[in-house]
C-alpha positions in Angstrom: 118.5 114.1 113.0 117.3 112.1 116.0 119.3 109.4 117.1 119.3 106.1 115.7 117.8 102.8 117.3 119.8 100.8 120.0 121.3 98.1 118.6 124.2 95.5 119.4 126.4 96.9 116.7 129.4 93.4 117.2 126.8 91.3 116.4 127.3 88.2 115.3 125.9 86.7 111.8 123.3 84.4 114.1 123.0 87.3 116.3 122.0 89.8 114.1 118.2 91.6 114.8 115.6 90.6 113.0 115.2 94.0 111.4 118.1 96.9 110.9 117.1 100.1 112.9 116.1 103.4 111.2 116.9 107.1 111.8 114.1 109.8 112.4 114.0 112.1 109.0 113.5 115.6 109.2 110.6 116.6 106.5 112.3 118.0 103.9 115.2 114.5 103.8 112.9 113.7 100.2 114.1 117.4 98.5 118.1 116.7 99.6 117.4 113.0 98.1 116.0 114.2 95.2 119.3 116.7 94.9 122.0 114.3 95.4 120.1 112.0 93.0 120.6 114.6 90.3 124.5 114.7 91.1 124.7 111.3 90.4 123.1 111.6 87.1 125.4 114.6 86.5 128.4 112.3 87.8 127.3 109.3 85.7 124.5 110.7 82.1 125.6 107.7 80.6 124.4 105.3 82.8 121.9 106.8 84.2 120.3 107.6 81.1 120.6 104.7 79.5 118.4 103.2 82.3 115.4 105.7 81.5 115.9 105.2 77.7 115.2 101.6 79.0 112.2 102.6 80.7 110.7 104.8 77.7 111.0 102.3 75.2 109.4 99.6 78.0 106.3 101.6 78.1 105.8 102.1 74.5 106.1 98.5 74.0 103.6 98.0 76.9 101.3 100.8 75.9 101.2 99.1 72.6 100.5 95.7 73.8 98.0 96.9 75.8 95.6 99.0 73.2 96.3 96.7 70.4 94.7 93.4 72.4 92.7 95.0 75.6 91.5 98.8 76.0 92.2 101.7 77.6 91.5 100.2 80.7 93.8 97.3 80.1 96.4 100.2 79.4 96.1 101.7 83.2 96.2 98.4 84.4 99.8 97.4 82.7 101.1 100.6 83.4 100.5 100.7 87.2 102.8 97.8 87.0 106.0 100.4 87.0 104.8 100.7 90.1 105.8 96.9 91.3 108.5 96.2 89.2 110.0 99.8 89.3 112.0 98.8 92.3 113.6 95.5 90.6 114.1 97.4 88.1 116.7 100.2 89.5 118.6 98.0 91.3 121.6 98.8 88.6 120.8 102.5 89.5 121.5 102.0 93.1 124.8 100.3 92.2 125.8 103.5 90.5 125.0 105.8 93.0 127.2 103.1 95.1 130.0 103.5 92.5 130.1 107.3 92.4 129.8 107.0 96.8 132.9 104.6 96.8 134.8 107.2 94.5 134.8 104.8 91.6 134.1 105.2 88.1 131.0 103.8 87.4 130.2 101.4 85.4 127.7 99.6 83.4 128.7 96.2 83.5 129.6 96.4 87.1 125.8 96.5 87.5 124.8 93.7 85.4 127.3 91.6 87.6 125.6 93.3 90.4 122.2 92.0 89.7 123.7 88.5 89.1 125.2 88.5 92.1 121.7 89.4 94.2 119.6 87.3 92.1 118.6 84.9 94.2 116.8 87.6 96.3 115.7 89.9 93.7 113.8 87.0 91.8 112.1 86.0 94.8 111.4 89.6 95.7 110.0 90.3 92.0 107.7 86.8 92.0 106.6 88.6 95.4 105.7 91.9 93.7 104.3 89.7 90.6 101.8 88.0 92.5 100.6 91.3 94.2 100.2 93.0 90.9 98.0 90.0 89.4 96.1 90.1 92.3 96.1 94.2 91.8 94.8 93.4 87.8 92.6 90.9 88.8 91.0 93.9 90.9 91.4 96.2 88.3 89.3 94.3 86.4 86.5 93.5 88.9 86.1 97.1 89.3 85.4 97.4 85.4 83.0 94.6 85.5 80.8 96.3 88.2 80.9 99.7 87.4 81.2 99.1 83.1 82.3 102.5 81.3 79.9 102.9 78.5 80.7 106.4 75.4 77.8 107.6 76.5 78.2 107.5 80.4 77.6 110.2 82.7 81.1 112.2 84.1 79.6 110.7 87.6 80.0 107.8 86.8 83.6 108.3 85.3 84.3 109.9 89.2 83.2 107.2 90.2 84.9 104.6 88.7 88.2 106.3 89.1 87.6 107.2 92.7 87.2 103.2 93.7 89.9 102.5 91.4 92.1 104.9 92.7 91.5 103.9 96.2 91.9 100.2 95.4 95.0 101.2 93.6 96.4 103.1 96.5 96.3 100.2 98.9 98.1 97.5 96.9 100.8 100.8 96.4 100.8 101.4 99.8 101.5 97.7 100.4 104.3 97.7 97.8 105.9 101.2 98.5 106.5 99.9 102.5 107.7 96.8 101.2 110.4 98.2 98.3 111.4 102.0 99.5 114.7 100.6 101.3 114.3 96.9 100.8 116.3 96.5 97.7 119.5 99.0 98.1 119.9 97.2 101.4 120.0 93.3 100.1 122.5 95.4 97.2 124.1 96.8 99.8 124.9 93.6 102.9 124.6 90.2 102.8 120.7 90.5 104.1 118.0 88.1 103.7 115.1 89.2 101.7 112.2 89.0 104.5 114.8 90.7 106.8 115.2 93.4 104.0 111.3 93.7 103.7 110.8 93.6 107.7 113.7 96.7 108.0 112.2 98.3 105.3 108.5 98.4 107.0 109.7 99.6 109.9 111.6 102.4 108.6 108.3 103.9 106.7 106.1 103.1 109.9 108.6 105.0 111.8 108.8 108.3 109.5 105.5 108.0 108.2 105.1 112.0 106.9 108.5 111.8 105.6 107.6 109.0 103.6 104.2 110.0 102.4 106.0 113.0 100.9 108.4 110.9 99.1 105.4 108.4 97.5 103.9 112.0 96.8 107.1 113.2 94.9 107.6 109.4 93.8 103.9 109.2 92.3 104.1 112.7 90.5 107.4 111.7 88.7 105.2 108.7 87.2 102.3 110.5 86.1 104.8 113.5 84.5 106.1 110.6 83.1 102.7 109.2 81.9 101.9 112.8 80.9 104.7 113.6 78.3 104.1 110.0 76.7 106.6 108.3 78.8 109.9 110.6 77.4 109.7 112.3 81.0 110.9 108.9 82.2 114.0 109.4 80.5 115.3 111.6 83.5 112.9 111.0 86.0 112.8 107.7 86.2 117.0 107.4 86.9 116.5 110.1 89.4 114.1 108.1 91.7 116.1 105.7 91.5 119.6 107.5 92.7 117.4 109.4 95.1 116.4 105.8 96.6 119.4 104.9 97.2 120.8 108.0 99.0 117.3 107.3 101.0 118.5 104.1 102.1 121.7 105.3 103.2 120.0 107.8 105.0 117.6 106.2 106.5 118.7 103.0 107.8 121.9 101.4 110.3 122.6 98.4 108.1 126.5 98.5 109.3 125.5 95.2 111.8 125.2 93.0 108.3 128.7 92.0 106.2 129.2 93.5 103.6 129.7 92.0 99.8 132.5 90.2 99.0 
């Protein structure tokens, strides 16, 4: 593990650096997230189950929305959405794994009181990823209205619609994943202001930029297994992303500068 970035580490509040510094990862820092993720679902099934039973019955209600008043096209849109709000969303999962860490029992109401406490932040960080995501479906839908998907259209023309889609879909990901991979365990975590949060978190996926490609990889592959088995692979996957983006977070950045919560 290389060493982490200078930093003044007495600091003062109106002192502190605009962005917490970051560690180098090694490659395979993902796999060991992904394992101590499981442990905490081991530590706390409950919990973290209860979360993904959450999510499951989230994306039936959403699935249904979607086919009974747009299309299958309106379907994809909606469901990328797990994609922006997934990271809101898990912010009681990252309070567990900071339970189980602290050697205390975890518990479920703790992280309600948790996301009251952070949100200030968190709704200004969700209306952030809300507006992205409209701008995302109003994209989606552009791409539909200039290359239309007819029954009768050539498998070409399916490629092609799904390669520009997927491509136009990848950048507004891309833009999200940078933003969310370590921004919301750290405001959970210190007393950090949200565009500080965003800035540190950035920085930290500029700065391991293969590690972190193989953890939207790993990250991406958990949704579509989940889209796969009709959403009941979210059950477990879904709460181990979460736990494993935690354990990522304390990983990967120096956030000791900031106070911590009361």
């Amino acid at each position: 593990m290389a060493e982490v970035h200078p930093k003044d580490s007495g600091a003062e509040a109106n002192e502190l650096p605009f962005a917490a510094p970051c560690k180098t990862l090694d490659l395979n820092a993902p796999i060991n997230w992904l394992k101590l993720g499981m442990a905490d679902i081991k530590r706390a099934p409950k919990q973290s189950l209860s979360y993904g039973a959450a999510m499951v019955i989230i994306s039936l209600l959403v699935s249904a929305v979607a086919l009974e008043f747009g299309n299958f096209y309106s379907l994809i849109t909606m469901l990328s959405g797990f994609i922006f709000i997934g990271p809101v969303i898990a912010i009681g999962l990252y309070s567990v794994s900071c339970q189980i860490q602290l050697g205390q029992k975890p518990v479920l109401g703790y992280c309600l009181r948790e996301g009251q406490r952070h949100f200030g932040n968190t709704l200004l960080f969700a209306m952030v990823l809300l507006v992205v995501f409209m701008i995302w479906a109003r994209a989606a839908s552009m791409i539909h209205v200039f290359f239309p998907m007819e029954s009768h259209a050539h498998w070409t023309e399916y490629l092609t619609f799904l390669g520009i889609g997927t491509f136009v879909g990848a950048i507004f990901s891309a833009i999200i994943f940078c933003a969310a991979a370590f921004s919301l365990p750290m405001i959970m975590d210190k007393k950090v202001d949200m565009v500080t949060a965003i800035v540190t978190s950035v920085n930290a996926v500029l700065h391991n930029k293969k590690v972190m490609m193989l953890w939207a990889s790993l990250i991406f592959i958990s949704l579509l297994i989940g889209f796969i088995t009709a959403f009941i692979g979210m059950l477990l996957l879904m709460p181990l992303i979460g736990h494993a983006t935690w354990h990522a977070y304390q990983e990967t950045i120096d956030a000791s500068a900031w106070p911590e919560h009361d």
